[in-house]
N, C-alpha and C positions, 0 to 999 in steps of 0.2 A: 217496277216491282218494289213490292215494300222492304226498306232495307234499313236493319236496326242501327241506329247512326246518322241516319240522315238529318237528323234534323225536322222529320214533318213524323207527324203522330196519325197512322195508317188506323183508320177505324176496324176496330173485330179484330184487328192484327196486332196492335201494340197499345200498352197500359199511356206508354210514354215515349218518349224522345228527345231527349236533350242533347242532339248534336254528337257524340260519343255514344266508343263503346267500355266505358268505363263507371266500374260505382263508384261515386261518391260515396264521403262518411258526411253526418251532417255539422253544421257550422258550432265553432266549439262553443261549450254552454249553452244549446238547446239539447233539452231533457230526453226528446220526443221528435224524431222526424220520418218524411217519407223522401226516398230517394230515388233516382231511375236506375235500374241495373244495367248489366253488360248483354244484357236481352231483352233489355226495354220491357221489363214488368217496374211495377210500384212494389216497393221493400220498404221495411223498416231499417232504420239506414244506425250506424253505428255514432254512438254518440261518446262524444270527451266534455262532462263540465267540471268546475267545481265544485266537491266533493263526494264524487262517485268512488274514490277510493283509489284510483290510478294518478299518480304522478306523468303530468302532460308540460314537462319541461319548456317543449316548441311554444306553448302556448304562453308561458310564464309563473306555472306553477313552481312553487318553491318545495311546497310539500300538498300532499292532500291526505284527512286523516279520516275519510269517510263521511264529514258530516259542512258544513256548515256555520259551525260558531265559531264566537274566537275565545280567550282566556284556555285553550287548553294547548297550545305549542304550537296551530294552525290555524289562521283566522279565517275569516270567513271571505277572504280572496284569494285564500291558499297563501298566502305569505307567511313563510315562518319567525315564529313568536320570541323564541328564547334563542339565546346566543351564549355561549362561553367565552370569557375569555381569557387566553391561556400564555403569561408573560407579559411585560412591562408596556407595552405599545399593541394596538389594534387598529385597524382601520375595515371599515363594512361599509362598502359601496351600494349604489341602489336600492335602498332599503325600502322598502312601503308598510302600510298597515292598511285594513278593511276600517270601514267606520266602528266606534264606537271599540273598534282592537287597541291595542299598546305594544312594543316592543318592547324585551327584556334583556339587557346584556348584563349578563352575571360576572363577577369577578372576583377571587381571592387577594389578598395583602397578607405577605409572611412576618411582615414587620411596619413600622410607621412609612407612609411615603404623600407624596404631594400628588394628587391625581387630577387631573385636567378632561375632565368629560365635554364633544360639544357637538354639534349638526352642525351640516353645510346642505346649501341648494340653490341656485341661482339664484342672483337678483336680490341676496340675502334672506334668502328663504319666504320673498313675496311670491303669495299667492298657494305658500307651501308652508304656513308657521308651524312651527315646532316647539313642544313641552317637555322636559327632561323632569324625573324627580329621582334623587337620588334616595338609598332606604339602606338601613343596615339588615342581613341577616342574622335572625337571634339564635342563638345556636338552637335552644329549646322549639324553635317554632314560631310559625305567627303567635299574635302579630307585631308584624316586624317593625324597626322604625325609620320614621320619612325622618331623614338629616336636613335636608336643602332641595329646594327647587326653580327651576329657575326657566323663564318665558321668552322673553326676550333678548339679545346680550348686551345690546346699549339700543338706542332709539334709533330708531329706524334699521335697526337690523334684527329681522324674527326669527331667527336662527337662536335658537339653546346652548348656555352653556354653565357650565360648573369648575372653579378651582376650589380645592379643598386636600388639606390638612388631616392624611385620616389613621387611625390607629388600626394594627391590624385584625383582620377580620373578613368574612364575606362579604358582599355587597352587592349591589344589583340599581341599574341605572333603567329606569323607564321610560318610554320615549314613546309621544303620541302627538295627533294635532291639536289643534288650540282654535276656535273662534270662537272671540267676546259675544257674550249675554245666546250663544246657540244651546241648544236644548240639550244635544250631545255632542261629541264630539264626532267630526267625519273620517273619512278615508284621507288619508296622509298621503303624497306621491313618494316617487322618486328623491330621498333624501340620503345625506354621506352621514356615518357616525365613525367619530374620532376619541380615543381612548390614549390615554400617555398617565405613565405613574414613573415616580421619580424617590429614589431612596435620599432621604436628608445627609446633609455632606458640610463639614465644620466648613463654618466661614459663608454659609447662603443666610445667615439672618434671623434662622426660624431655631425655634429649641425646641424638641421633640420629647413628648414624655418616652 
């Protein structure tokens, strides 16, 4: 007898049969699928992608903000864009960006301090470069300005970084990938960003307006 589950697709009797009696949803990031039910008909089967507007943690969504692109807080692999950062030391592990996205880690200074922006990633970031620029925010508004940027930290290490000397103020450090003479920029992996500010202290060297 035909028995939904089995495994064999009973003509006039069953749409389908996949072994079980359970729905699948379909595989994450397809828009559009068909699934076997728990009664062996063909269903529209329930879907999860990027940017359908549902947060799909399991999957690696960071955020999803209903759309697609990036520059607005969620790029267009669901990874989120902007960052605060709130006291003197940060650390953001994991970090990625979709192609042609940026990361943004914002930061205040209540007073002059020495601050040390930079990325980590194995193998010194081969096969994963990284581009930091750092920008002042203008109180007034864009646009803002680029202070320093910086590509590589010494040769043969493509890992980003920045020390600097800065007066207080907003600020915001941007982080994306980098490959020479490429039309745009790609999808960035898995990289670490490290943040440290340091208040000036008589007797280190430096003289602070």
């Amino acid at each position: 007898w035909a028995t939904c589950g089995d495994g064999i697709t009973w003509r006039n009797v069953e749409a389908c049969d996949d072994g079980n009696v359970v729905t699948e949803t379909c595989e994450y990031g397809e828009r559009i699928c068909e699934v076997c039910n728990a009664r062996c008909d063909l269903i529209q089967g329930v879907t999860s992608y990027c940017g359908d507007g549902n947060l799909d943690a399991d999957n690696g969504e960071q955020c999803d903000d209903g759309n697609d692109g990036n520059g607005d807080g969620c790029d267009a692999s669901c990874g989120q864009e902007r960052f605060d950062i709130n006291g003197n030391a940060a650390a953001f592990r994991n970090q990625r960006t979709a192609a042609r996205a940026t990361d943004e880690y914002r930061f205040t200074l209540n007073g002059p301090m020495t601050v040390t922006i930079r990325t980590d990633a194995p193998n010194n970031c081969a096969g994963n470069d990284t581009y930091i620029i750092l920008w002042r925010i203008e109180p007034d508004g864009p646009p803002h300005t680029a202070i320093e940027a910086n590509d590589d930290i010494e040769a043969g290490n493509l890992c980003a970084g920045i020390i600097r000397d800065l007066p207080a103020g907003t600020y915001t450090a941007m982080v994306r990938s980098t490959v020479k003479n490429a039309p745009v920029w790609p999808a960035l992996g898995d990289y670490d960003f490290f943040f440290d500010a340091q208040a000036p202290v008589c007797g280190d060297g430096k003289i602070f307006d």
